[in-house]
ZAMARGU-4260 file (C-alpha; in steps of 0.2 Angstrom, whole numbers, plus 5000, padded with zeros to 4 digits):
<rodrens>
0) 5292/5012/5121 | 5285/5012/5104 | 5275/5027/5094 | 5259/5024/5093 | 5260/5021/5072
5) 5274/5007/5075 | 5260/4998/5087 | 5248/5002/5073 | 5261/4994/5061 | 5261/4977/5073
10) 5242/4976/5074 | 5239/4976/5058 | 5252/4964/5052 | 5246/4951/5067 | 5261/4952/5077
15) 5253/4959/5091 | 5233/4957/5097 | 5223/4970/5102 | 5223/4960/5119 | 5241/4958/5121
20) 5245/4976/5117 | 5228/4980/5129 | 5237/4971/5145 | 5254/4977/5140 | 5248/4997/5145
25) 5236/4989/5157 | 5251/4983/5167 | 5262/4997/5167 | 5247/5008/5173 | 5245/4996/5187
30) 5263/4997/5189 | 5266/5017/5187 | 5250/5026/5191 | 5249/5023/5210 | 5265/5035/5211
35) 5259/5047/5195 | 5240/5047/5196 | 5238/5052/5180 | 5221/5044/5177 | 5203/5050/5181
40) 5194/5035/5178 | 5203/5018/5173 | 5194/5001/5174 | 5205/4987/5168 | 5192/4972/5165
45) 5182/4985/5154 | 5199/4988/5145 | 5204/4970/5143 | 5181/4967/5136 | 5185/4981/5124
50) 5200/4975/5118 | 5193/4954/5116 | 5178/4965/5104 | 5191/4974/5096 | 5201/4958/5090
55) 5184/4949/5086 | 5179/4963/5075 | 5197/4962/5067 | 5193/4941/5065 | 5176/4943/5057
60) 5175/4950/5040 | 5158/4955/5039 | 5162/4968/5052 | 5170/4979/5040 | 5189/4984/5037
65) 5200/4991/5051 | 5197/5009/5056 | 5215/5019/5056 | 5216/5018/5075 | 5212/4999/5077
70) 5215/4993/5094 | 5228/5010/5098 | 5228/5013/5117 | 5222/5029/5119 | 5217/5039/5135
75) 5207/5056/5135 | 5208/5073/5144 | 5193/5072/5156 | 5186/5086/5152 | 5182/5081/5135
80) 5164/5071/5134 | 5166/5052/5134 | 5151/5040/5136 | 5154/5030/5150 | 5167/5038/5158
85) 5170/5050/5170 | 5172/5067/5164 | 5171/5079/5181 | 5182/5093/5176 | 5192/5090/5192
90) 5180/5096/5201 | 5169/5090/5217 | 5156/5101/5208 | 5157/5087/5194 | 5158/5073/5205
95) 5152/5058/5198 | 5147/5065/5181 | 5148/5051/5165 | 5143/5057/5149 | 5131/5048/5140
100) 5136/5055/5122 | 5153/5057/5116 | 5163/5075/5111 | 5164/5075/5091 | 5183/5070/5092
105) 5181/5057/5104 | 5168/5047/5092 | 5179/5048/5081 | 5192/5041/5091 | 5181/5025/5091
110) 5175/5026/5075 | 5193/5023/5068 | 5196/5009/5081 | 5205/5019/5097 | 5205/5008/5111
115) 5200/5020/5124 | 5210/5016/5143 | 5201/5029/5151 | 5200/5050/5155 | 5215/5058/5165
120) 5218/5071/5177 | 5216/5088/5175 | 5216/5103/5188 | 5199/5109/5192 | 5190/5120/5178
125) 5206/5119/5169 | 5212/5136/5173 | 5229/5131/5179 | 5247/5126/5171 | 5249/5112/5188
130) 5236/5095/5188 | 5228/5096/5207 | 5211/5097/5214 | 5202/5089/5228 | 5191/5076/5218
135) 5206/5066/5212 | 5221/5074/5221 | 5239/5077/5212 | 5248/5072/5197 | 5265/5068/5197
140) 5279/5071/5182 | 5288/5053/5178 | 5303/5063/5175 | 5303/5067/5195 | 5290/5066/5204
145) 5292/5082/5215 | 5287/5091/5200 | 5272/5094/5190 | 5268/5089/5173 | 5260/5104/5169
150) 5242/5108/5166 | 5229/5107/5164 | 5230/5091/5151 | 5242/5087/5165 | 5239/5069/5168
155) 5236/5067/5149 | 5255/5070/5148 | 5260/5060/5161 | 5252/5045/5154 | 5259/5045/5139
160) 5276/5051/5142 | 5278/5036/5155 | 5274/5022/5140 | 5254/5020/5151 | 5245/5027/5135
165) 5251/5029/5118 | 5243/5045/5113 | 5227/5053/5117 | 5218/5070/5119 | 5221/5087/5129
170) 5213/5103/5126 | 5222/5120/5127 | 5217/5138/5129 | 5233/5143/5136 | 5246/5132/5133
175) 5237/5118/5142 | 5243/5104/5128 | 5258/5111/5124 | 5266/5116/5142 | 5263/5097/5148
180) 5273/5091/5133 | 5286/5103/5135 | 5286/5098/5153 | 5286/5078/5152 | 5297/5077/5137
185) 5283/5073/5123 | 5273/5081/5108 | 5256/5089/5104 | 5248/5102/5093 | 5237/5116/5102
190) 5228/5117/5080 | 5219/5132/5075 | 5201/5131/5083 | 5189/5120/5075 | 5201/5110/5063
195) 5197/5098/5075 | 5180/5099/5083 | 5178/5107/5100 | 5160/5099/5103 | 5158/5089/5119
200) 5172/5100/5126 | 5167/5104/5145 | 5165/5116/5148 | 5158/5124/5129 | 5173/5131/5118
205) 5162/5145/5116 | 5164/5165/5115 | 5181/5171/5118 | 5185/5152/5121 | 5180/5148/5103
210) 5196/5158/5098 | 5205/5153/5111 | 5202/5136/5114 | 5206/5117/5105 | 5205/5099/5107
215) 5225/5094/5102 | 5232/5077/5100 | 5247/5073/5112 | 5259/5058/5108 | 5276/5052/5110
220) 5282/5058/5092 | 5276/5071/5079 | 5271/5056/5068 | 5259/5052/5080 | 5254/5067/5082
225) 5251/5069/5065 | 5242/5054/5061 | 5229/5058/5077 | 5227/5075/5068 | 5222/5066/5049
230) 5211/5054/5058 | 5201/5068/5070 | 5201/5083/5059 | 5188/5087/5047 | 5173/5103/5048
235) 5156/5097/5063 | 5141/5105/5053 | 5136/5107/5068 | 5148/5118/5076 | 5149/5136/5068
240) 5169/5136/5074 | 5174/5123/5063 | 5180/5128/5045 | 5177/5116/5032 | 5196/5115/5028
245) 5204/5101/5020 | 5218/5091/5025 | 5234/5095/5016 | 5251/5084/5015 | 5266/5097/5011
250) 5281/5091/5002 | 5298/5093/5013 | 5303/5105/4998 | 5286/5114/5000 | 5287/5116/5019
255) 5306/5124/5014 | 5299/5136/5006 | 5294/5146/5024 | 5305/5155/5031 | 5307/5150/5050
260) 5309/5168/5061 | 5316/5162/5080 | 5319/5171/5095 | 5323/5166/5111 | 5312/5176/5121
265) 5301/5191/5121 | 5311/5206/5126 | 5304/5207/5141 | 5308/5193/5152 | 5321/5180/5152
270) 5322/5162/5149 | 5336/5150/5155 | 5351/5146/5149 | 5347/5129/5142 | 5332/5134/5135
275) 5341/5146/5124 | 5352/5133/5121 | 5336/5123/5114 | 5329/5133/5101 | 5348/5136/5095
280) 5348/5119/5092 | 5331/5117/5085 | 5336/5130/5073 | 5351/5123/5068 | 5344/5107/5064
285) 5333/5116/5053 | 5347/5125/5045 | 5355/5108/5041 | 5339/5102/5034 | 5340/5114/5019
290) 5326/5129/5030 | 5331/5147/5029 | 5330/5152/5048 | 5330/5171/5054 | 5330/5181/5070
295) 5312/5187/5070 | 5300/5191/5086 | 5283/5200/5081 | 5281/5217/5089 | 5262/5213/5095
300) 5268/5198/5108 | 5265/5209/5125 | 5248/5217/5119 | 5242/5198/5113 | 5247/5192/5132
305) 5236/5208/5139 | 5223/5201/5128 | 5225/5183/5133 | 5224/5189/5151 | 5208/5198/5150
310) 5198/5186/5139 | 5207/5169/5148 | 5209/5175/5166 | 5195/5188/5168 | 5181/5183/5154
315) 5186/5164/5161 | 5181/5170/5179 | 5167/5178/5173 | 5159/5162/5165 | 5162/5152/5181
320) 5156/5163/5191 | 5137/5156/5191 | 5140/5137/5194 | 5152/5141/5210 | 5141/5154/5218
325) 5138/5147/5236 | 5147/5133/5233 | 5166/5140/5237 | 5169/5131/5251 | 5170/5116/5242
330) 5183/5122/5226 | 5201/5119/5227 | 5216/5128/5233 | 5223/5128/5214 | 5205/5135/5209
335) 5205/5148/5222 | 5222/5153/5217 | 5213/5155/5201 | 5201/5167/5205 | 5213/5178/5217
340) 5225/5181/5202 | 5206/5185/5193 | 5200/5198/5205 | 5218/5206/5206 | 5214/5219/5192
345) 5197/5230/5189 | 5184/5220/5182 | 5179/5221/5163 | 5165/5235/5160 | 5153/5232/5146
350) 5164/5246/5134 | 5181/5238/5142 | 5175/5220/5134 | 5170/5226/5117 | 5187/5238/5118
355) 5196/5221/5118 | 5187/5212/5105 | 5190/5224/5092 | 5208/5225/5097 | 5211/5206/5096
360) 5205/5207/5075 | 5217/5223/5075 | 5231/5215/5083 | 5228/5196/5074 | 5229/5205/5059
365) 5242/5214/5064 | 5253/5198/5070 | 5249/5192/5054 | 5255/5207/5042 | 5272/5205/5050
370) 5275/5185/5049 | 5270/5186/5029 | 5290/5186/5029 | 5290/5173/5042 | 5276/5161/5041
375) 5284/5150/5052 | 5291/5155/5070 | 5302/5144/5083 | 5302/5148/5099 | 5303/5143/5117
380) 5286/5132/5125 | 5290/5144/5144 | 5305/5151/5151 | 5310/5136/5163 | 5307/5116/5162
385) 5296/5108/5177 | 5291/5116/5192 | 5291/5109/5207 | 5272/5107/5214 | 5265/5123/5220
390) 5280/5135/5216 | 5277/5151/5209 | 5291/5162/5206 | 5308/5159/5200 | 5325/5168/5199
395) 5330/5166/5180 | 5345/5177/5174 | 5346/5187/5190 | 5326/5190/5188 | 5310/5187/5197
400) 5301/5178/5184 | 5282/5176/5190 | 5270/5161/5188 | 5258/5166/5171 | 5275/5177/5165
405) 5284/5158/5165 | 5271/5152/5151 | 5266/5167/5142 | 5277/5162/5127 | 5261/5150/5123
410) 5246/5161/5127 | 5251/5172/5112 | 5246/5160/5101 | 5228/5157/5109 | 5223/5174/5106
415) 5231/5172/5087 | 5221/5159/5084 | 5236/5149/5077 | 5241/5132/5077 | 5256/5127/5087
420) 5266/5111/5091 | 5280/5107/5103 | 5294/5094/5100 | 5305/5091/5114 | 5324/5096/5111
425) 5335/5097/5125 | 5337/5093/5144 | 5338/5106/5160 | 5356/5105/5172 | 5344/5091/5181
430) 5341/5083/5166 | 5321/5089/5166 | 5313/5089/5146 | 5315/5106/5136 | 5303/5107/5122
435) 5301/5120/5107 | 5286/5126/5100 | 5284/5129/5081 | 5269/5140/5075 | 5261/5141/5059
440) 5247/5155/5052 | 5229/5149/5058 | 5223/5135/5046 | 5241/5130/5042 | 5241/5116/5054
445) 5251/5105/5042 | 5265/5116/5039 | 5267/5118/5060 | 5265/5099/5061 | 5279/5095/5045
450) 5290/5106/5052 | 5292/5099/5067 | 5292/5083/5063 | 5308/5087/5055 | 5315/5096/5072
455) 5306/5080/5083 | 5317/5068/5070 | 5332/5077/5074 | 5331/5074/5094 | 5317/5063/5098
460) 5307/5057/5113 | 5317/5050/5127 | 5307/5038/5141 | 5311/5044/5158 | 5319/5032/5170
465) 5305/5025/5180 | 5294/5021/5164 | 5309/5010/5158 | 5310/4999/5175 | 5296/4986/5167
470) 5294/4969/5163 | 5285/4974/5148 | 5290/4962/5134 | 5279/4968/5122 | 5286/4987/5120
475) 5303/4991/5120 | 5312/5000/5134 | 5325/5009/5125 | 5326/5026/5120 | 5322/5032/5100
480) 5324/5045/5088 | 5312/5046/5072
</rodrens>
């Protein structure tokens, strides 16, 4: 399966048509989703009338020149706004709900020519690292289907690991783009807030969420990751969280000029063996690419996961609250798992909220004091591959290793505020993806994205089995490395 900027790259030199590329992913959906069911809403015939505009627009000159995207198959995260589609938050609360506007990003998804397939599956409210709910039932991992693909831009990740979209859009306040690609064997960036624009979000990026919470591209490759983030970034006026940053484009010999700190986990918990054995090897292949690497684990990691905790878990429960009221019955297991693991601890007082506030600019200044020697950290995505569907604690190193301790290794960098991208790098005993995550200072997206580019070129994207069983003779089915 190709990355999204070769496709690009046939497009535009008229090898392929919109169309044919259109029915190429329209057929494998047909063919993969019934087992996956990674989509929220999909409707071929409106595919195949977008992509015949598409190619008329690319025929008639008066039209205009091609936008970057032009006719790239592209799904979205169905908790991001787009008009026409449904965009229910997993929930039967939403059921039914079609924006009539677009988010921010997703216009400009069809401003530079995306050809949108349609939303995916998410768990509902987005507050779990497992795709479920009872609007649009389970997602399935391509790399075994008795295993999750994450969450919650779960079905995001499915689709485009198993070649059904090339690249598209997640959201992440917790590790929600970046657990999936670590899971399904693909790459994202979770960017620094606002870089690209959180409007249309649903629900609002807004409060604690504002710091916590992005819109990231996911893809196949870094370079595709890349280009989605050159395309979509750029300040919203209109939105007081988006900084009006401008893009940058880092030299190899520039981005060598960071000093890359790893460690393998936080001190506290274990991760497995192969995973270990992944960021060792992402580290070497940095080495050997001229980088100075060092061991180097912040000190703040464990106070910035109690943060996380109380402004993701409780605050997040706290916001919900209003809209579920009377209405439990009808919410999911994976929701009302949510809320148990909510109400566990005290609830926030007034003094206990503004406590934490002031802590988390203590603490992110903190974090960031320490990595001036280290602006650049490797480290694992969680501390196993795939679960299977509704575990929730695991034995790792002789230990009990429970489900938000798993994925903690991302949430740290929500409450930084910090941009941070996965590459996969190695494989689990059962030959599950292992992905790394490299994290940059907030507003030094570029330098998280170069970087791992360089780790994503040294390893690569691999399809799994069941996405290579096609009769697809438009993409090719075997493995690459950038």
């Amino acid at each position: 399966m190709l990355p999204a900027v070769r496709q690009l790259e046939l497009l535009r030199a008229g090898e392929l048509s919109v169309a044919e590329l259109a029915e190429a992913h329209i057929g494998q959906i047909e063919r993969l989703n019934p087992a996956l069911n990674a989509f929220a809403d999909f409707d071929a015939e409106r595919v195949r009338a977008e992509a015949r505009r598409l190619d008329a627009a690319s025929r008639d000159a008066s039209k205009g020149t091609r936008g970057p995207l032009h006719g790239l198959p592209v799904t979205v995260k169905s908790s991001i706004a787009t008009a026409g589609y449904r965009c229910e938050i997993g929930s039967l609360l939403h059921e039914g709900d079609v924006p009539s506007e677009d988010a921010v990003v997703v216009a400009r998804l069809r401003a530079a020519g995306a050809l949108i397939l349609g939303t995916t599956n998410c768990p509902e409210f987005l507050m779990a690292y497992e795709t479920a709910n009872l609007l649009h039932g389970r997602t399935r991992n391509p790399w075994d289907l008795e295993r999750t693909p994450g969450g919650s831009s779960g079905g995001e990740s499915a689709a485009i690991a198993a070649g059904m979209s090339a690249a598209g859009l997640g959201s992440d306040s917790g590790g929600s783009v970046r657990v999936p690609a670590h899971f399904t064997g693909i790459c994202s960036l979770k960017p620094t807030p606002g870089r690209i624009p959180g409007a249309g979000h649903l629900p609002p990026c807004v409060g604690p969420f504002s710091t916590l919470g992005a819109i990231g591209p996911m893809a196949r490759t870094m370079q595709d990751v890349s280009l989605l983030f050159r395309v979509l970034s750029g300040q919203d006026r209109h939105d007081p969280a988006s900084p009006p940053v401008a893009l940058r484009e880092p030299s190899v010999e520039a981005l060598r000029g960071n000093t890359i700190g790893v460690f393998e986990d936080d001190g506290l918990l274990p991760v497995t063996a192969e995973t270990r054995a992944a960021v060792r090897a992402a580290a070497d292949a940095l080495r050997s690419e001229g980088f100075r690497v060092e061991p180097f684990r912040p000190r703040t990691l464990e106070p910035l996961r109690q943060l996380w905790w109380k402004f993701f878990v409780q605050c997040g429960a706290m916001f919900y609250a209003p809209a579920i009221r009377g209405k439990e019955d009808r919410l999911s297991p994976i929701f009302r798992e949510f809320l148990r693991i909510a109400e566990a601890p005290p609830p926030l007082t007034a003094a206990s909220l503004l406590d934490a506030w002031a802590e988390l600019d203590l603490l992110r200044a903190e974090t960031l004091a320490e990595m001036d020697e280290h602006p650049v950290v490797l480290c694992p995505v969680a501390s196993l591959p795939a679960f299977r569907h509704e575990e929730r604690t695991w034995t790792i190193e002789g230990r009990a290793v429970d489900y938000l301790d798993a994925v903690r290794h991302t949430q740290w960098f929500n409450v930084l505020a910090a941009p941070a991208a996965v590459a996969p790098v190695g494989r689990s005993s059962e030959g599950l993806p292992i992905g790394v995550q490299i994290v940059a200072r907030p507003f030094e997206d570029e330098t998280a994205l170069g970087v791992a580019a360089i780790v994503d070129a040294a390893f690569g994207y691999r399809p799994p089995a069941m996405a290579t069983l096609s009769s697809i003779a438009l993409l090719p089915l075997t493995p690459y490395c950038l």
